[in-house]
DOROVO-632304 format. One record per residue (C-alpha): residue in one letter; x, y, z. Coordinates in steps of 0.5 Angstrom, whole numbers, plus 2048, in hexadecimal, padded with zeros to 3 digits. Layout:
BEGIN
AXYZ
...
//
This chain:
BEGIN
X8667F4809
X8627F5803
X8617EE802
X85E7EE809
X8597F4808
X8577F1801
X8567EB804
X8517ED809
X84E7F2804
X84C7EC800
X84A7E8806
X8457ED807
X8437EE800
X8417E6801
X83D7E8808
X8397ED804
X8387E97FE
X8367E4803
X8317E8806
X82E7E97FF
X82C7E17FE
X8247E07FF
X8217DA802
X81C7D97FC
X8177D6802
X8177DD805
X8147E1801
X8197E6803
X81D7E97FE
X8217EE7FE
X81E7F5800
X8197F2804
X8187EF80B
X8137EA80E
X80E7EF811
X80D7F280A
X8077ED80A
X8057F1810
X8077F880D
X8027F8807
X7FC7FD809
X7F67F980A
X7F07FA805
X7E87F7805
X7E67F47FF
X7E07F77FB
X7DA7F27FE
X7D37F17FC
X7CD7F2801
X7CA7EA803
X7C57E7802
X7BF7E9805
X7BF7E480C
X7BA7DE80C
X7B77DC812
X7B97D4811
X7C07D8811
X7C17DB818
X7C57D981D
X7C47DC823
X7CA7DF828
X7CB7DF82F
X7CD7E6831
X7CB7E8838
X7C77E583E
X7C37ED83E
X7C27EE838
X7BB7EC835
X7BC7EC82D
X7BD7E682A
X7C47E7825
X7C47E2820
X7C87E2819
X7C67E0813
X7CB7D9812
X7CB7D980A
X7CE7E080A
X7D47E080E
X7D97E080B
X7E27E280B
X7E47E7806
X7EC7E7804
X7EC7EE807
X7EC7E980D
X7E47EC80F
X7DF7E8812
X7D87EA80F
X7D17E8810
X7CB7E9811
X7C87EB819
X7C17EB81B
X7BF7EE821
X7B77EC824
X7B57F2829
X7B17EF82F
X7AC7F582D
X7AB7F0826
X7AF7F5821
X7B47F181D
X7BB7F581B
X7BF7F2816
X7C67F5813
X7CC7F280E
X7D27F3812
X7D97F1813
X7DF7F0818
X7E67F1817
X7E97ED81C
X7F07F081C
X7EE7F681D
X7E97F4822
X7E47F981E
X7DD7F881B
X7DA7FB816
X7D27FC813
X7D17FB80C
X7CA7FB80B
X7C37FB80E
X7BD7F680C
X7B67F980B
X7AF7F680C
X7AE7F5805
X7B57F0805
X7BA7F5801
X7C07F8804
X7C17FF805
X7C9801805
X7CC80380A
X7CF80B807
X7D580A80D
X7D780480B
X7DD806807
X7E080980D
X7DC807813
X7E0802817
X7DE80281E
X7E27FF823
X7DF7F8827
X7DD7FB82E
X7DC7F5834
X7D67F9837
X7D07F783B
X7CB7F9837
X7CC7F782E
X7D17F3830
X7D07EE82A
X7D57F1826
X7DA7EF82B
X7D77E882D
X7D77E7825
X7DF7E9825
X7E17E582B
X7DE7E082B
X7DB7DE825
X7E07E181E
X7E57E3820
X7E97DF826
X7EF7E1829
X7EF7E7825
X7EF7E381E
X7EA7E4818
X7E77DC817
X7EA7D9811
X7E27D780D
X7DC7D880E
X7DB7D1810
X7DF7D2815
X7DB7D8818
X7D47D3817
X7D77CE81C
X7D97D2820
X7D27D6821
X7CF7CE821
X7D37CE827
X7D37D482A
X7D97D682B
X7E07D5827
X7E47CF829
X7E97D3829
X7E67DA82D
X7E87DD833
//
């Protein structure tokens, strides 16, 4: 009877040791799980504020059919950090004549945007003093909807950041993401 218990101790000494191997493919190891990729906090990257936009450069976006702005986006600044945020350029003509131009950025999975800076009339960019904390959530309203009208159908299809800039220039040359909503 000691033998059988001895046995099945061994037994299931070579079951846990077992358990321990790891798949070097997995990246697994052994006090770890395959969501700590997820788990880890998120953080944003240390940016620089663009280039100030040039008139060869803007690609106008559709956002509504009431709307009587014209948006456009400075194509040379897009672009994807490693944070997984799409950042750019946004210029919006009034139909009263002004011009508005901000350096912004969309955090696709977050479904967030947030205001960097804000483009002066002499070309120079005056920071923006919430943009360490100010992420704003992406809102689909009748009015100012270009935030969404950006995320949905342009940066961020099906709830994804685009993986280049050249990916979000086709896109903007298109209209809309291929792979949009």
């Amino acid at each position: 009877m000691t033998k059988l218990w001895l046995g099945l101790f061994l037994v299931g000494l070579a079951i846990s040791a077992g358990a321990q191997n790891i798949d070097p493919n997995s990246h697994v190891g052994p006090n770890t799980y395959q969501g700590d990729d997820d788990e880890k906090p998120w953080q944003e990257l240390e940016i620089e504020v663009s280039a100030f936009p040039k008139k060869e450069n803007l690609v106008e976006f559709y956002v509504s059919a009431v709307t009587t702005n014209k948006y456009l986006i400075d194509a040379s600044t897009l672009a994807v950090g490693a944070d997984g945020v799409v950042r750019y350029v946004l210029v919006v003509q009034t139909s009263g004549g002004a011009t508005n131009v901000s350096f912004e950025g969309m955090h696709c999975k977050e479904m967030r945007w947030k205001h960097y800076a804000t483009g002066r009339s002499d070309g120079t960019w005056s920071k923006s003093r919430a943009a360490r904390i100010d992420w704003r959530p992406i809102e689909n309203k009748p009015v100012n909807r270009h935030h969404a009208a950006l995320s949905r159908d342009l940066f961020c299809p099906m709830g994804n950041a685009i993986f280049t800039a050249d990916e979000g220039r086709n896109a903007l040359r298109l209209g809309k993401h291929p792979n949009s909503n």
